[in-house]
PLY file of the C-alpha trace (Angstrom):
ply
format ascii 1.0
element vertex 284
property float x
property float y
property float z
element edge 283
property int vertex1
property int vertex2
end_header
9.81 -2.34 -10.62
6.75 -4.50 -11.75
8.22 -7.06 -9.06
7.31 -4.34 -5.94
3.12 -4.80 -6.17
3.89 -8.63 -5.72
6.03 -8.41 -2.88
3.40 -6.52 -1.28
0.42 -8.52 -2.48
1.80 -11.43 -0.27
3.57 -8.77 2.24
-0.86 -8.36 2.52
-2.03 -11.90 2.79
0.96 -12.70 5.39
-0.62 -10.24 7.87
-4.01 -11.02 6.99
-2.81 -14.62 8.62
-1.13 -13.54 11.37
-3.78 -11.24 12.21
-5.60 -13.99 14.32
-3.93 -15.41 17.04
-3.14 -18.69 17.31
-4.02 -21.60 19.67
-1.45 -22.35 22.36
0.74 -25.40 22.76
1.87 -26.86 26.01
5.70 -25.57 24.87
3.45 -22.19 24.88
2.08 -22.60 28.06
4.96 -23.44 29.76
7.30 -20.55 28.59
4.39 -18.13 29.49
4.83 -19.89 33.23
8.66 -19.65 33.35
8.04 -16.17 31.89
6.31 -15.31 34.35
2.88 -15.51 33.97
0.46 -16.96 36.89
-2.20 -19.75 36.03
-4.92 -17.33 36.11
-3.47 -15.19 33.47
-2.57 -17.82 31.12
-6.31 -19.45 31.66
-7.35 -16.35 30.59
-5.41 -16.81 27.23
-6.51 -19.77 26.77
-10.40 -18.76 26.75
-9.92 -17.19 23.57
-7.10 -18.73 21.82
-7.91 -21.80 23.38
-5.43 -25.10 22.97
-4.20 -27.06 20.62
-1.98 -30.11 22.19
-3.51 -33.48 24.56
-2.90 -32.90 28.08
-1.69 -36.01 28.47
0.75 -37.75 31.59
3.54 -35.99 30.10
2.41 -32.41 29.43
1.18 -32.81 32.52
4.09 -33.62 34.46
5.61 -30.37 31.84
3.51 -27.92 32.98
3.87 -28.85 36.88
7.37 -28.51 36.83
6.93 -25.15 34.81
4.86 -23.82 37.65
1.46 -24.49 36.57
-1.57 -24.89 39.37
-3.40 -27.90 39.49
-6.59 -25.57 38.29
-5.04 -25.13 35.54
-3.92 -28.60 34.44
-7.46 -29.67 34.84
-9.33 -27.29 33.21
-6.22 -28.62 30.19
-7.04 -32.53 31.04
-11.07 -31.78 30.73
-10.88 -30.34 27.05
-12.41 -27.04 27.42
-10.28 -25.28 25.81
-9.51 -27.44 23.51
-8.62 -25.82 19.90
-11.43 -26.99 16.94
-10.30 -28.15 13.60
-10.47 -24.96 12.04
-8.15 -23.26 14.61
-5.89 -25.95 13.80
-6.09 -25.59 10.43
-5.29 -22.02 10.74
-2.21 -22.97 12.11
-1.03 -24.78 8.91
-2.35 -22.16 7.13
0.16 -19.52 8.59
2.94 -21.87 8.48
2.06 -22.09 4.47
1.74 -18.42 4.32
5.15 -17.71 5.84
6.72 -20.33 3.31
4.58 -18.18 0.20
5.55 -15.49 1.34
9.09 -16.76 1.43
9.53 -17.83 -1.75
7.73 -14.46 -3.02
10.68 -12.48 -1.18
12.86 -14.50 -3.11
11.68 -14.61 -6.03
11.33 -10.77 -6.17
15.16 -10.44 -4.57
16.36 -12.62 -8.26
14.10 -11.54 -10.95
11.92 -14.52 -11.08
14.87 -17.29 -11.37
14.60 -18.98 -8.45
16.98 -22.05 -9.94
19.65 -19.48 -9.94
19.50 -19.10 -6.30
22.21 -20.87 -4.56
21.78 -23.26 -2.15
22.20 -21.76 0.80
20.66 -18.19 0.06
17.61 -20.37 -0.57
17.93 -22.23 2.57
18.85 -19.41 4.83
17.21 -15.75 5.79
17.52 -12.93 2.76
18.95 -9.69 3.52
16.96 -7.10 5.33
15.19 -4.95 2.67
12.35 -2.42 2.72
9.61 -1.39 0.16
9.71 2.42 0.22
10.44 5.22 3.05
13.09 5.41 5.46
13.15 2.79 8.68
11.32 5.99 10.19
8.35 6.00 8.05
8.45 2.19 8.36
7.94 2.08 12.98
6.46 5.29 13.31
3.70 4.78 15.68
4.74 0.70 16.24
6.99 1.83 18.79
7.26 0.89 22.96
9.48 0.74 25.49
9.42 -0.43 28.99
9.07 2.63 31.32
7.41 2.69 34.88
6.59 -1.38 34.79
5.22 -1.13 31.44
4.93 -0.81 27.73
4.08 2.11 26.67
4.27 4.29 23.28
7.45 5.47 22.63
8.02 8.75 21.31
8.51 9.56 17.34
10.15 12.51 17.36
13.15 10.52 19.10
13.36 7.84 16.47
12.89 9.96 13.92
16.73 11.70 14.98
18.12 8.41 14.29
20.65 7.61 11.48
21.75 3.79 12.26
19.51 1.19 13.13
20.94 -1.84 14.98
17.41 -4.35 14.29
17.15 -7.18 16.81
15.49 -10.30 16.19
14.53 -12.60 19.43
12.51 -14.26 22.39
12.50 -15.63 25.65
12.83 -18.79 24.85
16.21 -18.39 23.04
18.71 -19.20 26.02
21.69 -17.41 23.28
19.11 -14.29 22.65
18.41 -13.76 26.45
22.38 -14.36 26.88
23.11 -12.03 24.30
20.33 -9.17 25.00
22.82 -8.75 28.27
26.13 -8.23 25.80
24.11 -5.74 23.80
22.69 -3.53 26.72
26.27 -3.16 28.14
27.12 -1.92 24.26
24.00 0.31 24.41
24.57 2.20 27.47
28.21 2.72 27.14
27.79 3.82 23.13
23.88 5.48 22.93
24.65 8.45 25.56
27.42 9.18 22.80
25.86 8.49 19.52
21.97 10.08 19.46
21.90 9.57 15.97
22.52 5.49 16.37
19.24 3.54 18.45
18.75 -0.21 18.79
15.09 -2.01 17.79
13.58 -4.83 18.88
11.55 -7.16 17.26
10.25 -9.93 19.46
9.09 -13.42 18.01
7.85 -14.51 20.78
4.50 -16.75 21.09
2.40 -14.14 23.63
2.54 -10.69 24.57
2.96 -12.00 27.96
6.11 -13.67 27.32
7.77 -10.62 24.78
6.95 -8.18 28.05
9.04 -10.39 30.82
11.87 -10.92 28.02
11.82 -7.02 27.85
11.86 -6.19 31.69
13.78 -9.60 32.69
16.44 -8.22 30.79
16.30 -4.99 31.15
16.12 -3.77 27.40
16.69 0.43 27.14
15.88 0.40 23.46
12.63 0.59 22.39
10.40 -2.32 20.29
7.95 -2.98 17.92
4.68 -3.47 20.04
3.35 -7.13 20.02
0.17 -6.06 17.77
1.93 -3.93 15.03
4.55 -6.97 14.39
2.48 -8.07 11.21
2.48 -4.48 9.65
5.00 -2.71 7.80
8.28 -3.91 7.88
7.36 -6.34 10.59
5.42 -8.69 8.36
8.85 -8.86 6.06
11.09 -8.93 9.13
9.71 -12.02 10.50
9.45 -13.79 7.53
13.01 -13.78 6.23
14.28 -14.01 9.98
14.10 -18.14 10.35
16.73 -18.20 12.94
17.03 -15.89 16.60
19.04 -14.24 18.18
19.69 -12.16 14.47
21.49 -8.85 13.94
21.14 -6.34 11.43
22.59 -3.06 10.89
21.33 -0.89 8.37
20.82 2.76 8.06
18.10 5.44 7.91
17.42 4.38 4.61
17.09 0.67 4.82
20.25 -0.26 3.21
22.10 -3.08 5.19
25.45 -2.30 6.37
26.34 -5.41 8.40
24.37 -8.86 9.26
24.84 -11.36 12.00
23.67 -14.11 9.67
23.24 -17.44 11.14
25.44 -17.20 13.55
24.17 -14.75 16.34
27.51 -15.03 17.70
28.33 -12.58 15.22
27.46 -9.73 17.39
30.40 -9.33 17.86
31.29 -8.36 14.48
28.52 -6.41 13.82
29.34 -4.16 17.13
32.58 -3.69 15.22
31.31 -2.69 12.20
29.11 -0.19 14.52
31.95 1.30 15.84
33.75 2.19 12.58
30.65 3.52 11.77
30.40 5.68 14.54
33.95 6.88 14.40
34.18 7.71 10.69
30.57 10.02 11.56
32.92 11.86 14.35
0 1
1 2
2 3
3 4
4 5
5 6
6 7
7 8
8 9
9 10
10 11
11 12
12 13
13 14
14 15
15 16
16 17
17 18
18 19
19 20
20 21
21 22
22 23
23 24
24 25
25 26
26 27
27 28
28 29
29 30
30 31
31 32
32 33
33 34
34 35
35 36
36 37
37 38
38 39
39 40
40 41
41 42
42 43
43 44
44 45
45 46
46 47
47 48
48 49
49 50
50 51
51 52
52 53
53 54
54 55
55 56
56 57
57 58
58 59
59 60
60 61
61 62
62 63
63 64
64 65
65 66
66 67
67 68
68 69
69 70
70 71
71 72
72 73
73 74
74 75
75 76
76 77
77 78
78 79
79 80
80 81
81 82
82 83
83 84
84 85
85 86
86 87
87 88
88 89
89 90
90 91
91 92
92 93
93 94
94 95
95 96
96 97
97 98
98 99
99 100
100 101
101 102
102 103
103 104
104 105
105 106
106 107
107 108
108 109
109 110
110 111
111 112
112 113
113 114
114 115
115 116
116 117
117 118
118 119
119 120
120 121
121 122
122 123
123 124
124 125
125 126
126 127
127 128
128 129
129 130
130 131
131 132
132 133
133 134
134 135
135 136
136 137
137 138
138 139
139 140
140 141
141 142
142 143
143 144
144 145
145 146
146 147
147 148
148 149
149 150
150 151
151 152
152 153
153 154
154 155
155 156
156 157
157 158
158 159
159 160
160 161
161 162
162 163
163 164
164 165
165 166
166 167
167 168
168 169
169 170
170 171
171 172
172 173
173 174
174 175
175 176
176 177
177 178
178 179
179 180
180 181
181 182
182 183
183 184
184 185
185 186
186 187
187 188
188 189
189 190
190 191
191 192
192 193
193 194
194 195
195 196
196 197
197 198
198 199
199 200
200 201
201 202
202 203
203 204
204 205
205 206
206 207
207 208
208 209
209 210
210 211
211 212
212 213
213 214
214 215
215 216
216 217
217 218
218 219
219 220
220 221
221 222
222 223
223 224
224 225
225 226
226 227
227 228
228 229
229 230
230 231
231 232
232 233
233 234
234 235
235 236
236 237
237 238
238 239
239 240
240 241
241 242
242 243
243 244
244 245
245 246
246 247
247 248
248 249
249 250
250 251
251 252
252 253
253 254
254 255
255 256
256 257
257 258
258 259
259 260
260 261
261 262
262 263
263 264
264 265
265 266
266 267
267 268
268 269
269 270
270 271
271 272
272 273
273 274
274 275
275 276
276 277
277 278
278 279
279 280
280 281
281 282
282 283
């Protein structure tokens, strides 16, 4: 029990880091472009989060062929928005928070002994877990869903019917997510009409708002997702840090408790739609 206020101490300082955002890269930039996003938007972005790479020949000839406007790759050639050193070193800074908080989650999940952690539990993602409440009391409020050519809140008193959680863990820029986000809306709308008590989440991990909106409409998701800002709160924070590789599956029910996993292999849905279905079928 006396392992629970540490956990959360560094749950704390993780979202404390990813509170700011970041400057962009060029790999940023030019997802936001093949997202979707105009020039004018994405200069826009880059007035307060400014950037971080050299718009050199290369990232030049990058962001062309991603659909950028020559406005744009001048205004990146000049330097104006070029990130400062702090910005930068606020990057490193949540890169050495993630791997903190990491080893804290760790730590916590084997009673201090790291050196009896094997190998690969230490290498890969931990299971899903969650300090206190039901999933419920962990996305109330955090919720959206695309409706009408937007985000916008979804409802609680929905979620709050739900008994299985199917949590989804992606971006755009996963070609396997975006391929898979198609196999699991098929699932969705043949099984959800059915089952009111089972409801898919999202979680994006994608660099911009921008981008986690065209993944959601480009694809057509029916479920709803944690909005872009609440991502670093409640189980968020935790979700993102023991999720090191996308597309990732996890089933779990009302109470947390994982029931299946995808793993590192997101072609593992498969399985874990399985598992779904027994699940369903033995609640019938």
């Amino acid at each position: 029990m006396r392992r629970v206020p540490v956990l959360i101490f560094f749950l704390v300082f993780l979202c404390r880091v990813l509170a700011r955002p970041l400057p962009l890269t060029a790999k940023d930039v030019s997802l936001m472009l093949r997202s979707g996003c105009s020039s004018d938007v994405i200069l826009q972005e880059l007035a307060s989060r400014h950037f971080s790479d050299v718009c050199d020949a290369s990232v030049e000839n990058q962001l062309l062929k991603a659909g950028a406007s020559q406005a744009l790759v001048d205004a990146l050639r000049s330097g104006v928005y070029k990130s400062s050193e702090p910005e930068t070193e606020l990057a490193k800074q949540r890169l050495a928070a993630q791997e903190i908080a990491r080893a804290k989650v760790l730590e916590s999940n084997h009673g201090g002994d790291l050196q009896s952690v094997p190998a690969t539990a230490a290498s890969g993602p931990v299971p899903f877990q969650q300090s206190g409440g039901t999933i419920y009391d962990h996305l109330k409020g955090d919720l959206v869903y695309w409706h009408n050519g937007a985000l916008v809140p979804f409802d609680d008193a929905e979620l709050d019917k739900k008994k299985i959680y199917l949590l989804f863990f992606s971006a755009i820029s996963s070609k396997e997510g975006r391929e898979l986000t198609a196999t699991l809306r098929n699932y969705y709308n043949r099984v959800a009409p059915k089952h009111p008590e089972f409801e898919v989440i999202f979680f994006s991990l994608d660099r911009s708002p921008f981008a986690m909106e065209n993944y959601i409409s480009q694809t057509e998701m029916p479920w709803p997702a944690v909005a872009y800002d609440k991502r670093s709160g409640k189980a968020g924070a935790f979700a993102q840090n023991v999720i090191h590789q996308i597309p990732h599956f996890i089933l779990a029910e009302v109470s947390g408790r994982p029931l299946s996993d995808s793993g590192e292999n997101p072609a593992n849905l498969d399985k874990v739609l399985n598992d779904l279905d027994k699940i369903l079928a033995a609640g019938n």
